[in-house]
Backbone bond lengths (Angstrom), bond angles and torsions (degrees), N, CA, C in turn:
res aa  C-N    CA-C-N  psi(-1)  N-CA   C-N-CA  omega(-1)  CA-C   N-CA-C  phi
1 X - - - 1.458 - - 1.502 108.14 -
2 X 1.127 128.36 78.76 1.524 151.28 170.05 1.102 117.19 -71.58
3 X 1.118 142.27 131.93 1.358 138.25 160.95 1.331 110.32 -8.04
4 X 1.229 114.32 98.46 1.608 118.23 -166.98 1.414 106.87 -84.85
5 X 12.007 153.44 -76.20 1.153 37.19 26.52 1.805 85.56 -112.48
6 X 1.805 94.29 -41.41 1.328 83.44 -156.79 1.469 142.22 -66.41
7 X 1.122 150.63 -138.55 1.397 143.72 160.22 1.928 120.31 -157.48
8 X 1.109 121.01 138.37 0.858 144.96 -162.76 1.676 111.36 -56.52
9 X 1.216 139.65 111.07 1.320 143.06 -166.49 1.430 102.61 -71.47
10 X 1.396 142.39 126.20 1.548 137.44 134.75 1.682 112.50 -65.13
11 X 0.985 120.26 172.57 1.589 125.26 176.33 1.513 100.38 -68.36
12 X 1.480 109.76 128.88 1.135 153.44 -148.38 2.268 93.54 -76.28
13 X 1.409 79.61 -42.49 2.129 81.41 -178.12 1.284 114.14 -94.21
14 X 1.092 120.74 17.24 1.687 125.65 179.64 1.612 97.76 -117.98
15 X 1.287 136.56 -29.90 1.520 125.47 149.36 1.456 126.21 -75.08
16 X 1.449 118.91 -27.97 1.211 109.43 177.25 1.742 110.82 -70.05
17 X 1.929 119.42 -44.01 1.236 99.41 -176.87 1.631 114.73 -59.28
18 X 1.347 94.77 -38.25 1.773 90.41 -177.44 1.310 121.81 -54.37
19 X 1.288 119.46 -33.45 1.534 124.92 169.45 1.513 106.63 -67.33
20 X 0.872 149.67 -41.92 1.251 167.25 165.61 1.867 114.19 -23.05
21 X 2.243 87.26 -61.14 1.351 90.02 168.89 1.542 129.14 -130.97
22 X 1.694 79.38 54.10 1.457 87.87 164.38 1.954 113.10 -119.39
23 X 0.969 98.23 155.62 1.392 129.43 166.20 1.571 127.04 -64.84
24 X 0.901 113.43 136.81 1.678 106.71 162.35 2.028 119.26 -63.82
25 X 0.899 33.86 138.37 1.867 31.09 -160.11 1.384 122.41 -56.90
26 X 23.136 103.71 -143.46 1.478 113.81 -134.07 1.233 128.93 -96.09
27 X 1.229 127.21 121.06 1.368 133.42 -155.98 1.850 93.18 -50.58
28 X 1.163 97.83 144.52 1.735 96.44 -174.64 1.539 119.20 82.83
29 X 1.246 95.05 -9.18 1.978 88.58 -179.63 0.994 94.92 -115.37
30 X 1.590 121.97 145.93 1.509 131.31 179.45 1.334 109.42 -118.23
31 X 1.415 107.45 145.71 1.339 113.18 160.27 1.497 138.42 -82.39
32 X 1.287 123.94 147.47 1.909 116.28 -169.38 1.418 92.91 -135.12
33 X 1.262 108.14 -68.41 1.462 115.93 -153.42 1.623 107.54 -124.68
34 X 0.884 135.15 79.85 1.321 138.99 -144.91 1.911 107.91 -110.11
35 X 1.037 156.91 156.60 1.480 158.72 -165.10 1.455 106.84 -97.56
36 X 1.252 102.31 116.50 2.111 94.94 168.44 1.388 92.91 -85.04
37 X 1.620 89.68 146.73 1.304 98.81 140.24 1.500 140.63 -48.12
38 X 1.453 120.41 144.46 1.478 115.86 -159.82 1.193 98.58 -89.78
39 X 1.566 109.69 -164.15 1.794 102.55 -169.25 1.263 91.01 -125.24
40 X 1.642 144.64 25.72 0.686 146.61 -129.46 1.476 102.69 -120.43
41 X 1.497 133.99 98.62 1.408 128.01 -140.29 1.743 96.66 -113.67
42 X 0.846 127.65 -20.21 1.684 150.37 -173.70 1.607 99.66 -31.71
43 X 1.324 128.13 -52.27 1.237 134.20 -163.79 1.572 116.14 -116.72
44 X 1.242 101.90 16.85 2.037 126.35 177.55 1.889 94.19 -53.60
45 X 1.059 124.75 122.39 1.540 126.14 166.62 1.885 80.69 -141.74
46 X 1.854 99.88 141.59 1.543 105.32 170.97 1.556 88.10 143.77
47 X 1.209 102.27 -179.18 1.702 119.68 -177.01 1.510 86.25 -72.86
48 X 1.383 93.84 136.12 1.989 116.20 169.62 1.334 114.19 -96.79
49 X 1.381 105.82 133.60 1.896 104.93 169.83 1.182 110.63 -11.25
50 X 1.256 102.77 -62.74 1.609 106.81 -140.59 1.784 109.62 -76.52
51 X 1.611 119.64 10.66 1.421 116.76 -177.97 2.035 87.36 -99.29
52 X 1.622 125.01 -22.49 1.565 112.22 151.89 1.217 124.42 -35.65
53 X 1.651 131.77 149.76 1.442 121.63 160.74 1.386 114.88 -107.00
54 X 1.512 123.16 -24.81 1.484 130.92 159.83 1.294 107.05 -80.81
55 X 1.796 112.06 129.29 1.303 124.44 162.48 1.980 107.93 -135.21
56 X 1.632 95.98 159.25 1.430 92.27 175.18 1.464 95.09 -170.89
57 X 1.148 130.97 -167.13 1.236 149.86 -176.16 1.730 134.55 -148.41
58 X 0.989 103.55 160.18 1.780 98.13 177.60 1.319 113.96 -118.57
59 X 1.397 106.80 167.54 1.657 101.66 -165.73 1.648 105.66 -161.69
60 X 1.614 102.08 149.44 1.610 102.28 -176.45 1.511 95.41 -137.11
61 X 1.220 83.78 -170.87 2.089 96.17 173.52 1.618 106.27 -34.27
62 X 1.535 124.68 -75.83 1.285 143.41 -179.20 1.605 98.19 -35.80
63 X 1.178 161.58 -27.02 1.295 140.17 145.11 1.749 118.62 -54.56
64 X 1.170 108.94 -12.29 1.645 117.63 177.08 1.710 112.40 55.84
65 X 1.159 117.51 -134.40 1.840 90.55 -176.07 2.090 111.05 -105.07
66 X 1.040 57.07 139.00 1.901 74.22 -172.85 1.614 110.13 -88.20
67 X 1.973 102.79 113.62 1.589 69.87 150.34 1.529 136.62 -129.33
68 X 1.314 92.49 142.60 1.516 117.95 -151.34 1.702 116.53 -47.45
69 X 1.500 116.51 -44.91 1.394 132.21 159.50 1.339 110.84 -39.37
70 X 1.395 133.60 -30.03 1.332 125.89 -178.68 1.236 114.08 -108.48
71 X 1.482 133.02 -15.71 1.003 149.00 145.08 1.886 99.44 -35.37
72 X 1.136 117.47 -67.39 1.635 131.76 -155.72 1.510 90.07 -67.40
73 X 1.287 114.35 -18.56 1.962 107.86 -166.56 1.255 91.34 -81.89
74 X 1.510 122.34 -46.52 1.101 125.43 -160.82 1.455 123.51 -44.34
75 X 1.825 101.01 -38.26 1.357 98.14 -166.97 1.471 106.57 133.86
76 X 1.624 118.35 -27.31 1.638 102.31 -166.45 1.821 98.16 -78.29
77 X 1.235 91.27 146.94 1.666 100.23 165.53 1.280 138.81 -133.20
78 X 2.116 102.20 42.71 1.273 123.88 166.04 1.405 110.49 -177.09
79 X 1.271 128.13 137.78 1.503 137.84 166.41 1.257 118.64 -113.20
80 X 1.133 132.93 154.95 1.467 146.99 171.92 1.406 112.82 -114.41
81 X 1.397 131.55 84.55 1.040 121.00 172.96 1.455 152.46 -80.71
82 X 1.085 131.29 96.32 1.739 122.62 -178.84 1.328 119.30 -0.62
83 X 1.032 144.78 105.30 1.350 128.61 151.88 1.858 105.92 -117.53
84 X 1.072 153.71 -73.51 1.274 119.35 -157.91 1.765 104.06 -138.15
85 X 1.452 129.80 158.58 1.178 137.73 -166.92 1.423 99.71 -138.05
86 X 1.897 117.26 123.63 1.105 126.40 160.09 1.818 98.68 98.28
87 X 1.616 96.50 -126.93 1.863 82.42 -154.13 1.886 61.63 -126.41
88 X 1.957 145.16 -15.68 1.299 111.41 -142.38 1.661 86.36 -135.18
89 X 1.579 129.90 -3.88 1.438 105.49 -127.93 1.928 60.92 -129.25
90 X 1.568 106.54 150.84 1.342 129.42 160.88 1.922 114.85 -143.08
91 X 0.853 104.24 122.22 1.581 136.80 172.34 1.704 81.77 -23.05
92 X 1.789 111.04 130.35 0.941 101.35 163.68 1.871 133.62 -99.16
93 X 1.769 97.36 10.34 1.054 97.07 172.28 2.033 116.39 -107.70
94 X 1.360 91.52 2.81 1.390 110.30 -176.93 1.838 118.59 -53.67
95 X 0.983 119.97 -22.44 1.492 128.37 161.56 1.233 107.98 -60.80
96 X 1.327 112.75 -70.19 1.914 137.96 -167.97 1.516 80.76 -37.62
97 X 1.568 110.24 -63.61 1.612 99.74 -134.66 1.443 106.76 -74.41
98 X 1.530 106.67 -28.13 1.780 118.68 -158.17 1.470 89.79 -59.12
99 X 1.686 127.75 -48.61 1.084 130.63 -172.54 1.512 117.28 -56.27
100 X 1.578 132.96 -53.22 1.140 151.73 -93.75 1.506 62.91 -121.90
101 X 1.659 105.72 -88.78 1.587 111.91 -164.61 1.765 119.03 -49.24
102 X 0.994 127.35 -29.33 1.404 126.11 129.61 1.829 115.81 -25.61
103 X 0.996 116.64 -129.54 1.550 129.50 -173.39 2.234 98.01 -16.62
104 X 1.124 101.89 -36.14 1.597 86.59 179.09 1.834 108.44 -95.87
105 X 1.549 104.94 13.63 1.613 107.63 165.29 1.701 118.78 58.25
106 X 1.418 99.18 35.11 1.245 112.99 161.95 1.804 113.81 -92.93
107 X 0.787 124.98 101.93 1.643 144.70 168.35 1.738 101.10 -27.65
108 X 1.653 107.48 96.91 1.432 102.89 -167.92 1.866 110.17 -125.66
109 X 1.539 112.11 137.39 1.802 103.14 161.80 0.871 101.95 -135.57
110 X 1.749 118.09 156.09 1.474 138.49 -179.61 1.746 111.05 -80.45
111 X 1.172 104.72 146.50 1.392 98.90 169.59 1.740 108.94 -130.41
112 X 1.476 109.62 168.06 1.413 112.77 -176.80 1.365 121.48 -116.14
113 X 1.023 132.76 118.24 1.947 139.71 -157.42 1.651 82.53 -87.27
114 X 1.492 103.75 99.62 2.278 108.78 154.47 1.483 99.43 -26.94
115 X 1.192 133.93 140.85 1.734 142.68 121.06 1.703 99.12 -78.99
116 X 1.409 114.93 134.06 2.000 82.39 -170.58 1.270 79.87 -115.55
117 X 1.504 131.92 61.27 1.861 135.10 170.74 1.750 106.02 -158.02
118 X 1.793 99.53 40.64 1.266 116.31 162.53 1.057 109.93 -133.95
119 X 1.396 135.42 174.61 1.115 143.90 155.63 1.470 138.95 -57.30
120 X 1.593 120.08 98.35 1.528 87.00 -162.22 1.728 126.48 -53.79
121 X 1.342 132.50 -14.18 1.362 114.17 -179.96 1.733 112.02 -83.22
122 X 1.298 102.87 -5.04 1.695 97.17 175.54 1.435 86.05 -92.78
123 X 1.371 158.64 -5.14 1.865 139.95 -151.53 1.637 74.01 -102.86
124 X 1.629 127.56 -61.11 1.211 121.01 -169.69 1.599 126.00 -73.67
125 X 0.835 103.47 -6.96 1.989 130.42 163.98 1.442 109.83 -59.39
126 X 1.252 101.95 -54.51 1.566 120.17 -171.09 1.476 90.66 -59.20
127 X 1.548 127.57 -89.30 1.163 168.04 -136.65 1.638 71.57 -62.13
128 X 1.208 121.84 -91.20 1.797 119.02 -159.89 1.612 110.94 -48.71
129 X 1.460 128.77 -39.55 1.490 126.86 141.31 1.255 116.12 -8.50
130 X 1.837 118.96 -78.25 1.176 101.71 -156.31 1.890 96.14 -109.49
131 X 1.288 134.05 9.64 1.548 108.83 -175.81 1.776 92.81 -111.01
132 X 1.169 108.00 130.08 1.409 107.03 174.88 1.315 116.88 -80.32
133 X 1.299 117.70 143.09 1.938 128.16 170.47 1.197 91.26 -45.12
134 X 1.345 129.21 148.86 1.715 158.22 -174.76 1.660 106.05 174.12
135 X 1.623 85.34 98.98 1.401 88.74 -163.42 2.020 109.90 -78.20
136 X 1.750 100.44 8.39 1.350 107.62 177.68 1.873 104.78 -104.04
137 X 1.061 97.15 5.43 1.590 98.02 169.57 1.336 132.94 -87.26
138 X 1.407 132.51 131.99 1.603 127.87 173.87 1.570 106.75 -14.22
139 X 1.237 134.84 171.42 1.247 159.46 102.37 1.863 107.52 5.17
140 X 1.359 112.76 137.67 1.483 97.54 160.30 1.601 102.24 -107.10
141 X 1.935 88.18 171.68 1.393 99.74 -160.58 1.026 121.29 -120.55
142 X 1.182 152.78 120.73 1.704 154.90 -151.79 1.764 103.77 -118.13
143 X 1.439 105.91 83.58 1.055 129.38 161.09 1.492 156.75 -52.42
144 X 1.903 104.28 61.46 1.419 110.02 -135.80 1.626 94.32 -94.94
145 X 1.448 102.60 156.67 1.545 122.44 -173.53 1.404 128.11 -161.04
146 X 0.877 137.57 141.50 1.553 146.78 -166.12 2.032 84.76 -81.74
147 X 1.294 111.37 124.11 1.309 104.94 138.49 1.258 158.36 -144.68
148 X 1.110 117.00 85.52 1.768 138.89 -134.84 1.586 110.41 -70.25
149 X 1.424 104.75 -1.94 1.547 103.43 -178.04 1.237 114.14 -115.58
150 X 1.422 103.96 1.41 1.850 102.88 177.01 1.388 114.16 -56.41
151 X 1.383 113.51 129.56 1.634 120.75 164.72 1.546 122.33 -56.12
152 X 1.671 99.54 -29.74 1.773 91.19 -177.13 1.478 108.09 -130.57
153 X 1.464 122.48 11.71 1.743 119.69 159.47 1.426 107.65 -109.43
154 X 1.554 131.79 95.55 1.339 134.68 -176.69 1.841 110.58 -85.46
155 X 1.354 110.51 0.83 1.485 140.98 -161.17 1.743 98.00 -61.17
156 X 1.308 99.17 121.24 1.736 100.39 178.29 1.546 103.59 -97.24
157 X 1.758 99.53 151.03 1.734 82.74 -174.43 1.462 123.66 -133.09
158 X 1.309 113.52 121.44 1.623 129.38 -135.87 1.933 87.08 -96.95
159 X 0.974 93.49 120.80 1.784 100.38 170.43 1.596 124.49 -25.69
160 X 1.316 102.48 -59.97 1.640 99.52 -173.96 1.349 114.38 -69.14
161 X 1.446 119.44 -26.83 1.921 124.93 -165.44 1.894 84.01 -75.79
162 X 1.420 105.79 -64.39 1.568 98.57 -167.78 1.230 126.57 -39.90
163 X 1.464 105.47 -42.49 1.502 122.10 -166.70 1.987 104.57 -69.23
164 X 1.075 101.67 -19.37 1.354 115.38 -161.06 1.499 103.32 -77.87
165 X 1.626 107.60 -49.07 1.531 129.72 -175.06 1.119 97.98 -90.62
166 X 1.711 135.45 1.18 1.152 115.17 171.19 1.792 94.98 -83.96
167 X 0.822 98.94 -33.03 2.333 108.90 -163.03 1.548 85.70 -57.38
168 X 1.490 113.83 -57.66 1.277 119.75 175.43 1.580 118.06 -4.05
169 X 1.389 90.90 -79.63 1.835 127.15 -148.62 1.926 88.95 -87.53
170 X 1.182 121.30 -35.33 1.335 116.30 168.75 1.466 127.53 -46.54
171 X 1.604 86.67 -72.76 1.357 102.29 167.03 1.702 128.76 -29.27
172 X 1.232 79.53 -57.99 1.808 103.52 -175.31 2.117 96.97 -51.23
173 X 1.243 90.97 -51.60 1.851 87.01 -175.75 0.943 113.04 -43.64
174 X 1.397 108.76 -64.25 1.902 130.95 -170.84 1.741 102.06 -44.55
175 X 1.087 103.84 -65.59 1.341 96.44 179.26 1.850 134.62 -59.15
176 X 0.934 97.74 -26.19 1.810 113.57 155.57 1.142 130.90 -88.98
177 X 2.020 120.02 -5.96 1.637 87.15 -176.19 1.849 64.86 -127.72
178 X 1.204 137.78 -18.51 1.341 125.28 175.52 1.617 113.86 111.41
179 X 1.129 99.67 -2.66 1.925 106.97 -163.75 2.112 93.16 -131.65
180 X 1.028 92.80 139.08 1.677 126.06 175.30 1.647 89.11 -53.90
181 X 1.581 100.35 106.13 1.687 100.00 163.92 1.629 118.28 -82.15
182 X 1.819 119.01 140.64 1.277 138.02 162.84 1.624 105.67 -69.80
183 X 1.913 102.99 118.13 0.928 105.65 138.02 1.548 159.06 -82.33
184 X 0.934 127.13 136.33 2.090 115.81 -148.74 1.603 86.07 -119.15
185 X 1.247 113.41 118.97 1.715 141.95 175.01 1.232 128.49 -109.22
186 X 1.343 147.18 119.20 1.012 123.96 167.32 1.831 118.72 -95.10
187 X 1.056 141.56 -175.41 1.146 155.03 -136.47 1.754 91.45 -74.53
188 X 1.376 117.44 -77.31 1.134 162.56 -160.61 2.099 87.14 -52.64
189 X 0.955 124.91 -93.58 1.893 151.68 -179.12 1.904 87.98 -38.27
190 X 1.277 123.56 -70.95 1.474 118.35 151.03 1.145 130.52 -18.16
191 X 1.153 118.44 -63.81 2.026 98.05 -168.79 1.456 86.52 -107.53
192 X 1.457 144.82 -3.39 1.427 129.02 146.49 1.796 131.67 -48.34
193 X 1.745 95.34 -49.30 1.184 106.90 -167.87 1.724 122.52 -105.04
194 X 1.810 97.80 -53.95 1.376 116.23 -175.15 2.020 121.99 -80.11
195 X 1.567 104.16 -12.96 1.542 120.13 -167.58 1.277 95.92 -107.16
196 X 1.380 119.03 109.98 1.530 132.03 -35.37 1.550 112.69 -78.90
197 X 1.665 105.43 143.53 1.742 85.54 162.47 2.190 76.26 -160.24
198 X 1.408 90.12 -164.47 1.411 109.99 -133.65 2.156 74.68 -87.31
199 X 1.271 124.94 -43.08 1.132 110.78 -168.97 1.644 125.06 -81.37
200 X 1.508 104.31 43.92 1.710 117.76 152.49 1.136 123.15 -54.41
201 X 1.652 112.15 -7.91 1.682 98.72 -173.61 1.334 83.99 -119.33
202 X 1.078 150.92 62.86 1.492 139.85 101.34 1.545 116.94 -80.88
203 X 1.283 125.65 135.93 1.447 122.09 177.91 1.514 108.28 -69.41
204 X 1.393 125.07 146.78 1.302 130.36 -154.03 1.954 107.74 -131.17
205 X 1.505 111.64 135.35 1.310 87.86 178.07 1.636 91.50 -119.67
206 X 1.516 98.06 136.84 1.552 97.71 -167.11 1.501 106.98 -114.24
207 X 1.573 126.17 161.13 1.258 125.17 -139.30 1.546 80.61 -127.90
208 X 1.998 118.06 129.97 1.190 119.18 -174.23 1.281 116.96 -167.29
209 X 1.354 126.13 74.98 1.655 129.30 -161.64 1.778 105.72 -92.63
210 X 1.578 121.73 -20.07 1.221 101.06 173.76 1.527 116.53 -97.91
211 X 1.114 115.47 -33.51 1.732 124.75 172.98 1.638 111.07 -106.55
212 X 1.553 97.50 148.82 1.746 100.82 176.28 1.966 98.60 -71.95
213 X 1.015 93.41 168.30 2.083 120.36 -160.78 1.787 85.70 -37.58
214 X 1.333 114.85 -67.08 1.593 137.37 -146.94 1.730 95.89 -58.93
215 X 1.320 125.41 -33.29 1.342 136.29 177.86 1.566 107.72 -46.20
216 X 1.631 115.99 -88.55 1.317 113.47 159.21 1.234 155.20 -115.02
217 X 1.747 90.69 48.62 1.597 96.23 169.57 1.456 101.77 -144.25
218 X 1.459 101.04 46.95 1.728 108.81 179.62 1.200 133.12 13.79
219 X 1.218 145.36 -103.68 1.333 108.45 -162.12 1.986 94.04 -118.82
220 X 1.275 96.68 36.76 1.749 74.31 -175.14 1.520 111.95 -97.41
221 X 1.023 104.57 140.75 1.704 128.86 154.54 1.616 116.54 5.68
222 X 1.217 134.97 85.50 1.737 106.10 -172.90 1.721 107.13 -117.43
223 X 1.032 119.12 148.97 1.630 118.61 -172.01 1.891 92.53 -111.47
224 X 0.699 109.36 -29.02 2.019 105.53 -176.15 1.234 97.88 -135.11
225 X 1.437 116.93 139.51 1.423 140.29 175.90 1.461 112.78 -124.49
226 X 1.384 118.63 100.95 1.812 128.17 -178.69 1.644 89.28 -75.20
227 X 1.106 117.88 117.26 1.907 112.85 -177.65 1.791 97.71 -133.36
228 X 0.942 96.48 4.55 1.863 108.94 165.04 1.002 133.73 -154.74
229 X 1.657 129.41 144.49 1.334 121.87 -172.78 1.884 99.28 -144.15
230 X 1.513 90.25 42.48 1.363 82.42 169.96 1.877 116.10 -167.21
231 X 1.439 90.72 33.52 1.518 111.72 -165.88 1.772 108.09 -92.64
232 X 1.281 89.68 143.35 1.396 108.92 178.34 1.843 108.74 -99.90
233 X 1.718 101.95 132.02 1.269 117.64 155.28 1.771 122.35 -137.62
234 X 1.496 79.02 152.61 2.063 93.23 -172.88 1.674 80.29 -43.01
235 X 1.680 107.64 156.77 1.686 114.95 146.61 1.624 98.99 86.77
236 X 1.620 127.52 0.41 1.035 122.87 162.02 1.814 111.83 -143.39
237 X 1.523 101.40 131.42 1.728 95.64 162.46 1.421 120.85 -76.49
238 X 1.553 111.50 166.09 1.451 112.52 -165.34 1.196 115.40 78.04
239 X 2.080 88.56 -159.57 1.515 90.58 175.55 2.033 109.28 -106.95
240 X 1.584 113.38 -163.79 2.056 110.74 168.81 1.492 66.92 -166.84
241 X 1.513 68.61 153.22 1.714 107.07 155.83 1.260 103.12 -80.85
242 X 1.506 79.95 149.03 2.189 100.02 170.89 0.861 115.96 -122.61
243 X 1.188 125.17 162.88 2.017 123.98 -164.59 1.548 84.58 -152.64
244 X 1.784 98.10 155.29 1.171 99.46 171.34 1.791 106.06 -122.56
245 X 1.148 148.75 -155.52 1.160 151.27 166.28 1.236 115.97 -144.78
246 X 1.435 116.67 135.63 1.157 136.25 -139.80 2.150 103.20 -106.62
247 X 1.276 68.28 70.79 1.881 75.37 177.87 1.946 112.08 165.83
248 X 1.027 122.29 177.51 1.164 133.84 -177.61 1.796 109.61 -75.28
249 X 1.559 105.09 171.71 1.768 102.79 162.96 1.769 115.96 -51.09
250 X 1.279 99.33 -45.38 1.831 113.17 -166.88 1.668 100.47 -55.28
251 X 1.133 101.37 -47.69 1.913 116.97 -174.35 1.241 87.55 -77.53
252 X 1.037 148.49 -73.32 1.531 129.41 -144.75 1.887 97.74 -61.43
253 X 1.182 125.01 -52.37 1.415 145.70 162.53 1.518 90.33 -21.17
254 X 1.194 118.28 -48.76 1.669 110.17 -157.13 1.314 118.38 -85.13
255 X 1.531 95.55 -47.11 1.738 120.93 150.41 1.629 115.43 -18.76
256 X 1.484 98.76 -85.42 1.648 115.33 171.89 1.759 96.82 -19.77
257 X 1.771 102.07 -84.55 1.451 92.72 -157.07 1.571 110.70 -75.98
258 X 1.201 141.62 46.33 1.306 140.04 136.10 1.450 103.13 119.83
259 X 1.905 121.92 -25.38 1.036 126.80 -171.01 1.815 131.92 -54.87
């Protein structure tokens, strides 16, 4: 999940009630080479960011050093940070930041990039290794993705095995950091892998810059919405993704403390 402008407003009171009352939330065919979504925002019709009131972003090495205090002026009021991919590899700015965005009181959780040609108890081995319990931190995040260009995982990926090692590697979180882990999907790994399967009841933050959530990931449940991958904030060069959250101040409030 790499650094993955504007978008088209729907009426402003038909997302807020719905936000209002909502909640947090083929077997045998494999995937190789699968289509991203384009970045192509021109023809966006659906609820717009900007009718959300929680926004924040995620961030890896490729934002380079952040600083976080100006980030917090800005306005965001959550990050997702990189920390480690596979069973060996950890984010090399993932220390800096876990700390940084901490002490400047930005509301932060780590997430974990699948290698899907490891084991899941060494991918979550790794991950509990290097992100420490902080029982004031987001949720962690199990970061699943098709990836057809890897040089050394040629591994095709058949619905039921994934889904299986996903419960796996879930499980395994929940039980070590104590809090219900977010799964992060993109369009493509979604209606390949997860539409339908049994792990709907984890809340999901789904990744979607040309259509709003309901477009292609039908009618499910979403708690984080990636709706940019090319946004600018004070306190970082370049570009970050932005996410929005799928509920009011009171809900996000509730969110935070575990509710």
């Amino acid at each position: 999940m790499h650094a993955r402008s504007s978008l088209w407003p729907l009426a402003r009171s038909f997302v807020l009630v719905a936000a209002a009352a909502l909640g947090l939330a083929a077997c045998g065919t494999g995937i190789s080479n699968l289509e991203r979504p384009r970045q192509d925002n021109h023809h966006f019709t659906g609820p717009h960011p900007e009718d959300f009131q929680i926004h924040g972003i995620d961030v890896s090495k490729y934002q380079g050093d952040i600083d976080w205090d100006a980030v917090r002026r800005s306005g965001v009021q959550f990050a997702w940070i990189k920390a480690t991919e596979g069973g060996d590899h950890i984010d090399s700015k993932f220390r800096q930041n876990w700390e940084n965005a901490r002490a400047a009181g930005v509301p932060r959780g780590a997430y974990h990039f699948v290698f899907w040609c490891r084991p899941p108890h060494e991918e979550i081995g790794w991950f509990k290794q290097n992100v420490p319990v902080d029982p004031d931190a987001l949720p962690p995040v199990l970061d699943v993705e098709a990836t057809p260009t890897s040089k050394t995982c040629k591994r095709k990926l058949y619905r039921e095995e994934v889904v299986r090692e996903m419960r796996e590697m879930l499980q395994d979180m929940e039980r070590h950091y104590g809090k219900r882990p977010v799964i992060y999907s993109t369009v493509d790994f979604y209606q390949s892998i997860l539409h339908p399967s049994e792990l709907d009841d984890y809340p999901i933050w789904v990744r979607s810059t040309k259509y709003p959530p309901h477009v292609p990931y039908a009618q499910r449940k979403w708690t984080f919405w990636q709706y940019q991958s090319d946004g600018t904030v004070p306190g970082i060069r370049g570009k970050v993704d932005r996410n929005a959250f799928y509920g009011n101040a009171a809900q996000w409030q509730q969110f935070l403390r575990g509710r």
